[in-house]
VEXDREN-2710 file (C-alpha; in Angstrom, 1 decimal):
% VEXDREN-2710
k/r/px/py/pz
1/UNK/-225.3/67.3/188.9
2/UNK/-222.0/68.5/188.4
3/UNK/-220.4/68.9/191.6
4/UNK/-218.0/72.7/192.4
5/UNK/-215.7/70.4/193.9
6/UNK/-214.8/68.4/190.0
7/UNK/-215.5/72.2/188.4
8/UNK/-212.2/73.4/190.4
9/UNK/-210.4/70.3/189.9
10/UNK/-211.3/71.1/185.7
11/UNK/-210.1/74.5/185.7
12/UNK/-207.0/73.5/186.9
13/UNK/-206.3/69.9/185.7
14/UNK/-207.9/70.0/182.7
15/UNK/-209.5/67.8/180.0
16/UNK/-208.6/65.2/177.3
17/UNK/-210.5/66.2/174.6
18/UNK/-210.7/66.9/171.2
19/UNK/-212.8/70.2/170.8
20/UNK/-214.2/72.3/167.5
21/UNK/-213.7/75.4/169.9
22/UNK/-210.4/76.4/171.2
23/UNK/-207.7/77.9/171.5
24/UNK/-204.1/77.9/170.2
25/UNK/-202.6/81.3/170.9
26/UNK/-203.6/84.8/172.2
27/UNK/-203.2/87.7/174.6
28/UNK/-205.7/85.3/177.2
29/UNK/-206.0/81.8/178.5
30/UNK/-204.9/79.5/175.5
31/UNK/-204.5/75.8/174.5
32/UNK/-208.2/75.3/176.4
33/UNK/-211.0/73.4/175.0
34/UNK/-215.0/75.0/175.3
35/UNK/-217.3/72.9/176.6
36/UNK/-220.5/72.4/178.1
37/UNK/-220.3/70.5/181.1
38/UNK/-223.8/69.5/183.2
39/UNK/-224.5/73.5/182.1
40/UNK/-221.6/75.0/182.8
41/UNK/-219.9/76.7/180.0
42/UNK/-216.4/76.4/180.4
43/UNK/-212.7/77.2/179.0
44/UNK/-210.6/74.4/180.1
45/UNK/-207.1/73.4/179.5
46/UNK/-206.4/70.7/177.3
47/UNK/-204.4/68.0/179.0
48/UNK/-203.5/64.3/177.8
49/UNK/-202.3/63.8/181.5
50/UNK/-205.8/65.2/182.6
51/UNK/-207.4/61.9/184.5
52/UNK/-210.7/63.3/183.0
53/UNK/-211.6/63.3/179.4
54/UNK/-215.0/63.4/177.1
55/UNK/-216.6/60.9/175.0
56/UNK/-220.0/59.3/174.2
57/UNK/-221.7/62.7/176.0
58/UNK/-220.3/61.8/178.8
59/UNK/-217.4/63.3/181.4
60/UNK/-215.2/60.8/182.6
61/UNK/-212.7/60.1/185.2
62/UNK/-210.2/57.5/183.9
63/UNK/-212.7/54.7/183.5
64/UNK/-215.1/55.9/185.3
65/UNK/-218.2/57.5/183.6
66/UNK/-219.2/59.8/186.0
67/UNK/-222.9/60.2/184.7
68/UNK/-222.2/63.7/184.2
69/UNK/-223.5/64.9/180.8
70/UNK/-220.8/66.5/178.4
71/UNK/-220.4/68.2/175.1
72/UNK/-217.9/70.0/173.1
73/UNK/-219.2/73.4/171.7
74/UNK/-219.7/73.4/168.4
75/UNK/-217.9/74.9/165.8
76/UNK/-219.9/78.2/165.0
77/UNK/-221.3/78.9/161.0
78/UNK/-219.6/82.4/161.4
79/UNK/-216.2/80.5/161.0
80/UNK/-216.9/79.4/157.5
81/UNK/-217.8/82.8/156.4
82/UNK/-215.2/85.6/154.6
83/UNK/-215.3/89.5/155.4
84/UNK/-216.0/91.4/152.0
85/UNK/-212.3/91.9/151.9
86/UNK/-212.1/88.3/152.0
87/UNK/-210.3/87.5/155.2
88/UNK/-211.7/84.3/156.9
89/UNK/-214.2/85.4/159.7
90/UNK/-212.2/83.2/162.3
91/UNK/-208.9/84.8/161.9
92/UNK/-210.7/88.5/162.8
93/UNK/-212.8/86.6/165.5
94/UNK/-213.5/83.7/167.9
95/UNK/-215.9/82.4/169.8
96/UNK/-215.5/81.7/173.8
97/UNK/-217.9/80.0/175.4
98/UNK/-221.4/79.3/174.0
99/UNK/-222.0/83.1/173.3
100/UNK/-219.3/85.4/173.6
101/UNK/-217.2/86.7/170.5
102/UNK/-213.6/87.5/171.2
103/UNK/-210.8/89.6/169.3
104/UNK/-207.7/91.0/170.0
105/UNK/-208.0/94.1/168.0
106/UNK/-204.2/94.7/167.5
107/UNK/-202.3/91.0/167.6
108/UNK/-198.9/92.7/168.6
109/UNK/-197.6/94.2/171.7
110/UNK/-194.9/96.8/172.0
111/UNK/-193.8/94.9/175.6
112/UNK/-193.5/91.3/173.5
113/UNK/-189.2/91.3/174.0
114/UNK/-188.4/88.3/175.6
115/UNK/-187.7/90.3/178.6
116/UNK/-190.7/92.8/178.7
117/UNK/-193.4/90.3/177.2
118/UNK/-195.5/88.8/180.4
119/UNK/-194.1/85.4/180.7
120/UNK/-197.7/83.3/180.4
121/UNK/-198.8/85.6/177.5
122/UNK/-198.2/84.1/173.5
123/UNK/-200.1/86.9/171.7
124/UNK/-197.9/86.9/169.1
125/UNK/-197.9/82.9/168.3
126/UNK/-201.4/82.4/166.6
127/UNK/-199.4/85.4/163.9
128/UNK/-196.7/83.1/163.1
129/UNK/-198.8/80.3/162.3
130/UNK/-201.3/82.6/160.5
131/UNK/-204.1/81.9/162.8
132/UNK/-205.2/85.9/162.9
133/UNK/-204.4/89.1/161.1
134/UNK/-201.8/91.4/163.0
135/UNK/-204.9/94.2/163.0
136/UNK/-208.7/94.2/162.5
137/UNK/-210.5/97.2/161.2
138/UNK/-213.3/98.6/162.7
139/UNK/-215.2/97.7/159.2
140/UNK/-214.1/93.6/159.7
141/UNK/-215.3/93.3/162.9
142/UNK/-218.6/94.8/162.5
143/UNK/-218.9/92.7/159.6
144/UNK/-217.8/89.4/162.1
145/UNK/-220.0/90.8/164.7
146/UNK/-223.7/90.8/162.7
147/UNK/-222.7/87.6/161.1
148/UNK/-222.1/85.9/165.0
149/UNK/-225.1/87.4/165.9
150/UNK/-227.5/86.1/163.4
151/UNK/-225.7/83.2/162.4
152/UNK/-224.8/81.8/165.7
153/UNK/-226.9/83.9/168.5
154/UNK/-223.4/85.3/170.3
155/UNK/-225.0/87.4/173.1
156/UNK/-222.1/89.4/173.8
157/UNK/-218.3/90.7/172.3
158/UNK/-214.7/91.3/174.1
159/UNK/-212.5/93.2/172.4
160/UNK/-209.1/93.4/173.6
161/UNK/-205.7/94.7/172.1
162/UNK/-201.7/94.2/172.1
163/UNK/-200.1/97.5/174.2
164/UNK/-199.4/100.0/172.2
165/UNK/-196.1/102.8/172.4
166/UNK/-198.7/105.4/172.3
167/UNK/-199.9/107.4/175.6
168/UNK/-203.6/105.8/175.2
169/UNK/-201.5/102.6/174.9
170/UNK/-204.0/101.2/172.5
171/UNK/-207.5/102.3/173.9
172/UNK/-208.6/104.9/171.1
173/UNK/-208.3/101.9/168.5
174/UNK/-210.5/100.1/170.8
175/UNK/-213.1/102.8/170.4
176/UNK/-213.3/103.1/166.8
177/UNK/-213.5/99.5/166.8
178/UNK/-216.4/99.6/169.6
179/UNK/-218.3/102.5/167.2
180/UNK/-218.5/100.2/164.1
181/UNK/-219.5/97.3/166.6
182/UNK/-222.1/99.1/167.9
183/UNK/-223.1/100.6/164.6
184/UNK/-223.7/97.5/162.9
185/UNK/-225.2/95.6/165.7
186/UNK/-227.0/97.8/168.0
187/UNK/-228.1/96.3/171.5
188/UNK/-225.0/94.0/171.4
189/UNK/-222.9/94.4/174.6
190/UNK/-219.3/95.2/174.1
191/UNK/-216.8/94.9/176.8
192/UNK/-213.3/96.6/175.8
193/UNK/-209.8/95.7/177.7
194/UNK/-206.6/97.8/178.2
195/UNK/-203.9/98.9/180.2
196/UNK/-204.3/102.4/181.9
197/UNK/-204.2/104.8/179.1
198/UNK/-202.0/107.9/180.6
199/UNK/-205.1/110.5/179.9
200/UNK/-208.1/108.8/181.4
201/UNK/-210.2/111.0/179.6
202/UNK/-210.0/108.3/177.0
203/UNK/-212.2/106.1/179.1
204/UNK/-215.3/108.4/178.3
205/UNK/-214.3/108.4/174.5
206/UNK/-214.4/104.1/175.2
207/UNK/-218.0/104.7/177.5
208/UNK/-219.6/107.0/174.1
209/UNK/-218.3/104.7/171.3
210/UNK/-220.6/102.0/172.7
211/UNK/-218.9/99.9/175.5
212/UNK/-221.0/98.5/178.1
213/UNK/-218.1/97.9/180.8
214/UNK/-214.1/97.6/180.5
215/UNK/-211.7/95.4/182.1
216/UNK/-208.7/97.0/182.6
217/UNK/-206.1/93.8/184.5
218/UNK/-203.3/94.3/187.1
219/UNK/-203.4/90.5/187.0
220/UNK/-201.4/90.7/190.4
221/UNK/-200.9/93.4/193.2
222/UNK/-197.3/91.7/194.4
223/UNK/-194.8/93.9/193.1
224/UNK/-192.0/91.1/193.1
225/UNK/-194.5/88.9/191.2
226/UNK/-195.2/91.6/188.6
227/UNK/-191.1/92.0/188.4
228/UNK/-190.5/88.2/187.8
229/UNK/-193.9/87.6/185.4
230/UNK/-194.9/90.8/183.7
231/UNK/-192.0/93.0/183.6
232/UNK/-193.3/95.2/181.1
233/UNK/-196.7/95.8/182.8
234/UNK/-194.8/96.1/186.4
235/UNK/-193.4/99.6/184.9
236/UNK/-197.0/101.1/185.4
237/UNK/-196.8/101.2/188.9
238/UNK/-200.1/100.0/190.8
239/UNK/-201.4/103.1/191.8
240/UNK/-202.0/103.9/188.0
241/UNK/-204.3/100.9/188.1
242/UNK/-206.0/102.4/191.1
243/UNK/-207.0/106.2/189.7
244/UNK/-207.4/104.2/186.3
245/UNK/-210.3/101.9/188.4
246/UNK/-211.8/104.9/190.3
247/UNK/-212.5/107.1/186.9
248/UNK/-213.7/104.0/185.3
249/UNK/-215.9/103.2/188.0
250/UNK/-217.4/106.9/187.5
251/UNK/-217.5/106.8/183.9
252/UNK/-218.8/102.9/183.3
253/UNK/-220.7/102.5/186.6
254/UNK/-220.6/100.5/189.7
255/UNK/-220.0/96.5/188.8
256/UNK/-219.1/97.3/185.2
257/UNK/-215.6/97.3/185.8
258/UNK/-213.4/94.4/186.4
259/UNK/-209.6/93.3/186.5
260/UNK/-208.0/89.6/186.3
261/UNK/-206.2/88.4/189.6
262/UNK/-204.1/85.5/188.2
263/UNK/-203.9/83.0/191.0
264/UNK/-200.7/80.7/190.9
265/UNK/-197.8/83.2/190.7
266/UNK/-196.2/83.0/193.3
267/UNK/-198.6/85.4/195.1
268/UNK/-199.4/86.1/198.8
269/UNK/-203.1/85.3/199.0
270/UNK/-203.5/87.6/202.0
271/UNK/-202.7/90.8/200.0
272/UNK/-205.0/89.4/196.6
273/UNK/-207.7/88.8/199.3
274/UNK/-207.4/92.2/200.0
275/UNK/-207.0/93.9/197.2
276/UNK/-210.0/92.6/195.9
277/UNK/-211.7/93.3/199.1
278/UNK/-210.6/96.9/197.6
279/UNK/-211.6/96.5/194.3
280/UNK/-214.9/95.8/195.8
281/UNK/-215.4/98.3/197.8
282/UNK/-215.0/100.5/195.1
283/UNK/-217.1/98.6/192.5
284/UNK/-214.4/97.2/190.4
285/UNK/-215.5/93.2/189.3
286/UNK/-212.0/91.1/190.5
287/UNK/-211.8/88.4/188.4
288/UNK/-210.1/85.3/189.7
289/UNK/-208.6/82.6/187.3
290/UNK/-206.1/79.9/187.3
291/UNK/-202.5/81.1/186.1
292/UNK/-202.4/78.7/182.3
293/UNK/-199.2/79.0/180.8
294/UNK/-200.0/78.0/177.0
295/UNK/-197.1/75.8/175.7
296/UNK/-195.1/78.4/173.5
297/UNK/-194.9/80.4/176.0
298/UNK/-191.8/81.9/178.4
299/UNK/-193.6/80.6/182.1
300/UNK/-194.4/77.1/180.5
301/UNK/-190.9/76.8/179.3
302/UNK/-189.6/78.1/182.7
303/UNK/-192.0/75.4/184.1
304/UNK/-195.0/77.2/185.7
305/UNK/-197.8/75.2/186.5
306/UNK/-201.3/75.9/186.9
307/UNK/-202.1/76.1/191.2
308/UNK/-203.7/73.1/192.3
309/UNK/-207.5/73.1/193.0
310/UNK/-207.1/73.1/196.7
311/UNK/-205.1/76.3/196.9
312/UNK/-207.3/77.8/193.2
313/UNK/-210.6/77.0/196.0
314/UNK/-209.1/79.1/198.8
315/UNK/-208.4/82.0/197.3
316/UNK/-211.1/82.3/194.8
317/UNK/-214.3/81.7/198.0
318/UNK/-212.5/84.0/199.5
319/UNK/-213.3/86.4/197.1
320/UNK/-216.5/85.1/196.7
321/UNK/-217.2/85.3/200.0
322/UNK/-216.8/89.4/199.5
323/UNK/-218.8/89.3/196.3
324/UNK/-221.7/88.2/197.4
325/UNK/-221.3/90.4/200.3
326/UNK/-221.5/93.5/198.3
327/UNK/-224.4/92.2/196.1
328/UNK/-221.9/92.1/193.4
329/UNK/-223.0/89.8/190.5
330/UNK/-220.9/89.0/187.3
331/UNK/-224.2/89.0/185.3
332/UNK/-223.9/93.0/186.0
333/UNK/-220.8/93.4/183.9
334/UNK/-223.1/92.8/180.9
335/UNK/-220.1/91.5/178.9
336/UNK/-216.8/90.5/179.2
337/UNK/-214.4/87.6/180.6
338/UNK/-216.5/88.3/183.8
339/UNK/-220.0/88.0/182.6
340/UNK/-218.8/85.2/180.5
341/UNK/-217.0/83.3/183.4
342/UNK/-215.6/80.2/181.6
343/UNK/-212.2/80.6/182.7
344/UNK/-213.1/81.0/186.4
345/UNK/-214.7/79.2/189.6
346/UNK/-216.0/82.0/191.1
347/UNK/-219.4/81.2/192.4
348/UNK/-219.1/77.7/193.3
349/UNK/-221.9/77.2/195.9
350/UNK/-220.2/73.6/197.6
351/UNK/-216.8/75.4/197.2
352/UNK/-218.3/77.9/199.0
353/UNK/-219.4/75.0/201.8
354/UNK/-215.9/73.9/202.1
355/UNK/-214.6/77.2/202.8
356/UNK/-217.1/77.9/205.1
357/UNK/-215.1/74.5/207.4
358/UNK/-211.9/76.0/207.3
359/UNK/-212.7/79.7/207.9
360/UNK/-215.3/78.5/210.6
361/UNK/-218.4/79.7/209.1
362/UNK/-221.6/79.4/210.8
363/UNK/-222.2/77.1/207.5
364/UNK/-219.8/74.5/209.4
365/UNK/-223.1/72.2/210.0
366/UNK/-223.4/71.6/206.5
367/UNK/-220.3/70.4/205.3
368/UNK/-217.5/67.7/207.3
369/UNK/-214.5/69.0/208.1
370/UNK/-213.5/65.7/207.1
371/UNK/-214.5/67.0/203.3
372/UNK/-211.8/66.3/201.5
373/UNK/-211.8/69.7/199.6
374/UNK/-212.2/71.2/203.1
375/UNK/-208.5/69.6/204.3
376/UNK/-206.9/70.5/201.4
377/UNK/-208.3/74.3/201.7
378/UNK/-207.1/73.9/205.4
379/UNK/-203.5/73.2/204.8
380/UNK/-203.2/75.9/202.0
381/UNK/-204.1/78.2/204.6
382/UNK/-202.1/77.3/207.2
END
């Protein structure tokens, strides 16, 4: 069985593999490799310094088979297929995971100057090297949408956009785009993504065009972090976020509302703790995932590395920790980069052990503080 401790030590180290499903470029975690390791369906960076790699079913550590089994996903039939306007179904769509079909509706963002762009973000790069089409039409994607159903069984769709100048910043494009989704494939959750929009009434024009939940990401709550990493973004201030959270909440529903907490920015894990303790509270999903700078992008060449798995483990039980408190489930987001989950560790039971030592759980009897995960988490705290 695959162990929580090697799932946070993938996320964040990665994996030396060749895989059919990946990812180059985008507005999301890219350069990663989907795989399925002893069950768990996840997004991991591609590394050739990674110590583990894949091969003969197997994951290894150096030389070290670890018995663990381990597959690439395979490259989905929808991929080979063309739109009736003949545009190759991959460049409108891609799959993540085993079962979740991803776009980014509009591939251009009006903050993508070198000094408004966020600084880990490359959704721009897959357009230069013709990868995608700079926008999808409602029409292509319901076409890519039935032909990922029945063609490859994807269980649920993400639909996210560039920003755009306009005061719904993009989201009224996401709805026409969710109405000929949910047109041509009834019954298939859709989860949309997007900045505040400046009239929140749009997020009931989003709820009736057919979206199950939204995700709508701060990605940090550390004003200087938002300065130094997402300058654009930092010019909506957080409380924007906040009354964008509270009538999406009432529109969408408890737990079908959620917002990335990029972990590795420089951030005081204190105040992420509790602003998803927050978030919580008022039944917004936070979603806690690795900071992965893809290699075309401003952080990478400013150096940014992904936060090693001791400090990744800390912060993200934490959270857990409250989650599980609250009864709140990622399966209850229905779709999106939550419900999905490849790009996070959230929900790591012996992650959740180790924690338990160095927060002095009553759970202390059932891990060593000698744990080795359990040191490391007790140094990065202090």
């Amino acid at each position: 069985m695959l162990s929580d401790l090697l799932r946070a030590e993938l996320a964040t180290e990665g994996i030396r593999v060749a895989a059919p499903v990946s990812r180059e470029g985008g507005a999301g975690p890219t350069g990663d490799a989907h795989v399925v390791i002893d069950g768990w369906t996840a997004a991991l960076p591609v590394s050739m310094e990674s110590r583990f790699s894949l091969k003969d079913g197997k994951l290894w550590l150096e030389n070290e088979d670890l018995g663990v089994n381990a597959t690439p996903i395979a490259r989905p039939r929808f991929y080979d297929e063309l739109s009736s306007d003949g545009i190759p179904m991959h460049k409108l769509a891609r799959l993540h995971g085993a079962g979740v079909l991803a776009t980014t509706v509009v591939q251009s963002c009006v903050r993508y100057s070198p000094d408004q762009r966020c600084r880990y973000c490359s959704i721009e790069e897959s357009l230069a090297t013709s990868g995608t089409t700079r926008v999808k039409t409602p029409a292509q994607l319901a076409e890519v949408a039935r032909a990922a159903v029945e063609l490859d069984g994807v269980r649920q769709m993400v639909m996210t956009t560039g920003t755009a100048a306009s005061s719904d910043r993009g989201a009224r494009y996401l709805a026409r785009c969710a109405a000929a989704v949910s047109t041509a494939q009834p019954g298939l959750p859709i989860q949309l993504q997007c900045e505040p929009p400046s009239d929140l009434a749009v997020l009931s024009t989003l709820r009736r065009a057919g979206a199950a939940s939204i995700g709508i990401h701060v990605e940090s709550f550390d004003d200087a972090v938002r300065s130094r990493w997402l300058p654009g973004k930092a010019q909506v201030p957080i409380e924007e976020y906040w009354r964008a959270w509270e009538k999406a909440v009432e529109v969408f529903g408890w737990n079908r509302v959620s917002t990335y907490l990029l972990v590795g920015l420089g951030e005081d894990p204190e105040a992420l703790v509790q602003g998803a303790a927050r978030l919580i509270e008022m039944g917004v999903y936070p979603f806690v995932v690795p900071v992965r700078p893809g290699k075309n992008t401003l952080a990478a060449k400013d150096g940014l590395r992904p936060p090693s798995s001791q400090y990744l483990a800390s912060v993200s039980l934490r959270v857990q920790h409250l989650l599980e408190a609250a009864g709140m489930d990622a399966a209850g987001q229905s779709a999106g980069c939550a419900a999905c989950g490849a790009c996070s560790t959230l929900g790591a039971s012996e992650l959740r052990a180790a924690v338990a030592v160095s927060v002095g759980s009553p759970k202390q009897k059932t891990t060593p503080a000698s744990h080795p995960l359990a040191l490391g988490i007790q140094r990065s705290l202090g």
